[in-house]
C-alpha positions, 0 to 999 in steps of 0.5 A, spaced: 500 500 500 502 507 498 501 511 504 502 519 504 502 522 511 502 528 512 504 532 519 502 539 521 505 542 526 512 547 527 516 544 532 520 538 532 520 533 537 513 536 539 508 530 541 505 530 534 513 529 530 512 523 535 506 521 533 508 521 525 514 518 526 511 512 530 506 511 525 512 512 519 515 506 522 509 501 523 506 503 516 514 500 512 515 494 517 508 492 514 511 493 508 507 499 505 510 505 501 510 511 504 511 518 501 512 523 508 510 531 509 513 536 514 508 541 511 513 546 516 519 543 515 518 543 507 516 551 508 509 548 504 506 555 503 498 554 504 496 560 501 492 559 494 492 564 489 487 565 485 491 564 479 490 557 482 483 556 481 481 554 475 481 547 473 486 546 469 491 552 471 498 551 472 500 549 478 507 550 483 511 545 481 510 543 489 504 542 488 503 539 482 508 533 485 503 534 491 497 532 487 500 527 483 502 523 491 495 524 493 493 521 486 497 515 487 496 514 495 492 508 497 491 512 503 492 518 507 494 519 515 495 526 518 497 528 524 496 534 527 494 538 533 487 542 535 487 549 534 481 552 536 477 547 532 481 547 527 487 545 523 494 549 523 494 554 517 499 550 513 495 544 513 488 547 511 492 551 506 495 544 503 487 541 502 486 548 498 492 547 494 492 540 493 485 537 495 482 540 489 477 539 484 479 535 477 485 531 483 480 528 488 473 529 485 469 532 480 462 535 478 457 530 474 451 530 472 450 527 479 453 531 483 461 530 486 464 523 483 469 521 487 476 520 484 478 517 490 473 513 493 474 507 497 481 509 500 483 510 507 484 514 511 486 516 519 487 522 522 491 523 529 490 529 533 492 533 539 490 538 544 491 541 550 484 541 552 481 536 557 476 532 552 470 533 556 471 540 556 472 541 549 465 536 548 462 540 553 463 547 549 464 546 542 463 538 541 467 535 536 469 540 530 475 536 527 471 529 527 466 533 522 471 536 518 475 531 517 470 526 516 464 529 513 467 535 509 473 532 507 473 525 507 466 522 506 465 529 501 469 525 496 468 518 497 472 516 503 468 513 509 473 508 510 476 514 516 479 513 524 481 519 528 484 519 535 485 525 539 490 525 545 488 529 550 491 533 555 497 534 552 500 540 557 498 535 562 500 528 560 505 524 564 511 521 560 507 515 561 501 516 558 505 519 552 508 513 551 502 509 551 499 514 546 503 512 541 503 504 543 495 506 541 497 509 534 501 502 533 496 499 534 491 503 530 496 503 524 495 496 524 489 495 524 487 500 519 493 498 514 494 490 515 
């Protein structure tokens, strides 16, 4: 299987490089291909400019490359964490550059037809904020984006996503234990 993962998150050696790593690793010892983006550390520019809108326009080279990775992926895992409900910039500017129109979907007769239907999908998540707080006041932001406008939107419904949670208050233990639990999720969804 041909995995792209993706990583959005600006410090190195922060929870979330833990988390891609540890996936990175479990996904090639069962033997898959994996194509690995530090949007960050790749300086990857989320901002979309209008020249890039129209079907057909020429695209970046960066992201033409992007859009031919994601074309050729079986499967997709992110990692990223939870600001204010949202992805970090970075990673919401890849989807607009990358996640588009003539690539991953079209527009027929019947409406959206998937270019990619019936790949897989995982996404991991962190914040800082204790879930049951985070539930309380906003519900799950990232589960309905992720799932519902990105993924089931163009045919994925093959989707996992795991939030850890509460980063800042988390032992080394827990941590560990965490990324036990991603091992373990990579198998179940990639084997």
């Amino acid at each position: 299987m041909n995995v792209l993962v993706l990583i959005g998150h600006q410090r190195p050696g922060s929870f979330c490089h833990a988390i891609a790593d540890t996936a990175v690793q479990e996904l090639k010892s069962l033997g898959h291909e994996v194509i690995f983006h530090d949007l960050y550390a790749e300086h990857f520019d989320p901002i979309l400019p209008d020249s890039e809108i129209p079907r057909g326009s020429s695209l970046d080279p960066i992201v033409a490359q992007h859009c031919r990775e994601v074309t050729a992926a079986d499967a997709y895992l992110i990692v990223h964490p939870n600001w204010w409900a949202m992805p970090p910039a970075v990673l919401k500017g890849w989807i607009d550059r990358v996640w588009r129109q003539g690539v991953i979907y079209r527009f027929g007769p019947a409406g959206v037809e998937s270019l990619v239907a019936g790949r897989k999908a995982v996404v991991f998540t962190t914040s800082n904020t204790p879930r049951e707080d985070e539930l309380r006041m906003f519900g799950d932001p990232l589960e309905n984006l992720w799932k519902a406008c990105v993924f089931n939107f163009v045919g994925i419904h093959d989707f996992v996503r795991r939030n850890f949670e509460s980063i800042i208050m988390s032992t080394p233990e827990q941590r560990q234990a965490w990324l036990q639990e991603v091992r373990t999720i990579v198998r179940e969804r990639f084997s």
